[in-house]
TORVOPA-932982 format. One record per residue (C-alpha): residue number from 1; residue in three letters; x, y, z. Coordinates in Angstrom, 1 decimal. Example, Ala and Ser with C-alpha at 12.3 -4.5 7.8 and 13.67 -1.06 7.14 Angstrom:
BEGIN
<pt k="1" r="ala" px="12.3" py="-4.5" pz="7.8"/>
<pt k="2" r="ser" px="13.7" py="-1.1" pz="7.1"/>
This chain:
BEGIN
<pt k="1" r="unk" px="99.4" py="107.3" pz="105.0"/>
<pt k="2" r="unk" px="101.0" py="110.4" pz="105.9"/>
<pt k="3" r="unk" px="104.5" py="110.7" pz="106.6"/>
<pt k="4" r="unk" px="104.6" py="110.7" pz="110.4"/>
<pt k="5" r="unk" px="102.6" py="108.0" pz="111.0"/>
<pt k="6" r="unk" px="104.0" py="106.0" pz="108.2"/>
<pt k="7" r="unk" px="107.7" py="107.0" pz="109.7"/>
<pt k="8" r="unk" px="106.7" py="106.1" pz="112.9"/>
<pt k="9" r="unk" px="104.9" py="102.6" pz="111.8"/>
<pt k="10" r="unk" px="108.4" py="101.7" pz="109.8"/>
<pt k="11" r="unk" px="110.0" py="102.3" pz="113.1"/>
<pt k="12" r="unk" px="108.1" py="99.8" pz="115.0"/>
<pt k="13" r="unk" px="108.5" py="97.2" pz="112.1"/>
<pt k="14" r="unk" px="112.4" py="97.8" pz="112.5"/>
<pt k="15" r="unk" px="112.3" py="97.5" pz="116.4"/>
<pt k="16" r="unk" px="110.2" py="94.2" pz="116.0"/>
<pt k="17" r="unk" px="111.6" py="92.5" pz="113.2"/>
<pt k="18" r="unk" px="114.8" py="93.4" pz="114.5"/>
<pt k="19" r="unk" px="116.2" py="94.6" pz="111.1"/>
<pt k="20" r="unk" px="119.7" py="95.8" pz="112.0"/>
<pt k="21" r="unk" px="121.4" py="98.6" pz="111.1"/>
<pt k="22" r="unk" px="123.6" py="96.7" pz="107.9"/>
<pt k="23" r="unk" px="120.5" py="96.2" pz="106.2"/>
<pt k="24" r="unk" px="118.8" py="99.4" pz="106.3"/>
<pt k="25" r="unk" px="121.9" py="100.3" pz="104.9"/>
<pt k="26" r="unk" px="122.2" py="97.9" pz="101.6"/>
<pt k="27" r="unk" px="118.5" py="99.4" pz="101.3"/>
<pt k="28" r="unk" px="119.6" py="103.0" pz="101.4"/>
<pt k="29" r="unk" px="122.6" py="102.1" pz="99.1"/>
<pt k="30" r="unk" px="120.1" py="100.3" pz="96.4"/>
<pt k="31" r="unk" px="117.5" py="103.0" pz="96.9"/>
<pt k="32" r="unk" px="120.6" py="105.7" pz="95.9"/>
<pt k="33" r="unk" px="120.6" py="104.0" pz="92.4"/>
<pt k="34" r="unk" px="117.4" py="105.1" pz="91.9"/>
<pt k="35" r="unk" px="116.1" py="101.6" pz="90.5"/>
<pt k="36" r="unk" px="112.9" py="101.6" pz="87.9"/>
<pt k="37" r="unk" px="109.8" py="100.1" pz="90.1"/>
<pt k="38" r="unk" px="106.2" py="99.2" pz="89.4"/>
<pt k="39" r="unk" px="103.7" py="101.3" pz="90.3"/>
<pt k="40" r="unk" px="101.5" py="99.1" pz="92.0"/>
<pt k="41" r="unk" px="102.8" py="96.3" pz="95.3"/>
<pt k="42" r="unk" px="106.3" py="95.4" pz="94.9"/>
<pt k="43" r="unk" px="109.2" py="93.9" pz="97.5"/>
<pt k="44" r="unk" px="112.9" py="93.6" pz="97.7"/>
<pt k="45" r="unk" px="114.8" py="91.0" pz="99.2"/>
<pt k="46" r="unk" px="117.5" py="91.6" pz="101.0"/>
<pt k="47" r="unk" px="120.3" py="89.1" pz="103.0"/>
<pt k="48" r="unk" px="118.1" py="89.6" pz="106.3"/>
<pt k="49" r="unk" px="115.0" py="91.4" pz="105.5"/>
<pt k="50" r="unk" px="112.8" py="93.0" pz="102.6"/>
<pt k="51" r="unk" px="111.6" py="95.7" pz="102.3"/>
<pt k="52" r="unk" px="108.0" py="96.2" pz="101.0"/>
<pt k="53" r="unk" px="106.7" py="98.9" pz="99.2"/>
<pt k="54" r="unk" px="103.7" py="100.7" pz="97.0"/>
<pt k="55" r="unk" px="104.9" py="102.6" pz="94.2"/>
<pt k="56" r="unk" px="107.6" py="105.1" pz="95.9"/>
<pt k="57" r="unk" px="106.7" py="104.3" pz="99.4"/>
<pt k="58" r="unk" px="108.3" py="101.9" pz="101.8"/>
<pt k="59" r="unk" px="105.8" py="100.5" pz="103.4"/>
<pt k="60" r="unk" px="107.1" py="97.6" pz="105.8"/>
<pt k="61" r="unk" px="109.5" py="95.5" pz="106.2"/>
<pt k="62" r="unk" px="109.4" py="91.9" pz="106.7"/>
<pt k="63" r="unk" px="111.9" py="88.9" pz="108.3"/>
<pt k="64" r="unk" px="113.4" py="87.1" pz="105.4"/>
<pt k="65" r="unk" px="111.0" py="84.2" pz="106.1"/>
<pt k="66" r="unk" px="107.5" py="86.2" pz="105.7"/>
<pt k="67" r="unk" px="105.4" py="86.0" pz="102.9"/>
<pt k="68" r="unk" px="105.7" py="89.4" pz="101.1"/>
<pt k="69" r="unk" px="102.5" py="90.5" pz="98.5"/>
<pt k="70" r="unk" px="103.7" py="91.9" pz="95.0"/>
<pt k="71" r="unk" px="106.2" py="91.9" pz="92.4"/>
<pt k="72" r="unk" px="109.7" py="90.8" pz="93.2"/>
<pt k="73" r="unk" px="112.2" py="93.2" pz="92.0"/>
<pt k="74" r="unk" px="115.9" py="93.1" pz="91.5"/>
């Protein structure tokens, strides 16, 4: 997916799954620590939300309660 449309796809997931704005921030501050990932599926679970990705890219996010596909990480 290219950035736009991926950027603009992230932004309706945000809108819809009502992820406020405190959680996109403990992502942004766990993101800064530039944690060691998988290369293929993987999610992270956060208070509220998580955030699902594929390798480097975040791909969606998810309500606490949904079923995420992939390796958990830490």
């Amino acid at each position: 997916m290219h950035p736009e449309p991926l950027m603009a796809h992230l932004i309706r997931r945000v809108r819809q799954r009502e992820v406020s704005t405190s959680q996109l921030g403990l992502l942004a501050r766990w993101l800064v620590t530039d944690p060691e990932v998988p290369e293929g599926l993987w999610f992270k679970r956060f208070p509220e939300m998580i955030a699902c990705r594929e390798a480097e890219l975040v791909k969606t996010f998810l309500r606490s309660g949904q079923v995420p596909a992939g390796e958990e990480v830490t």
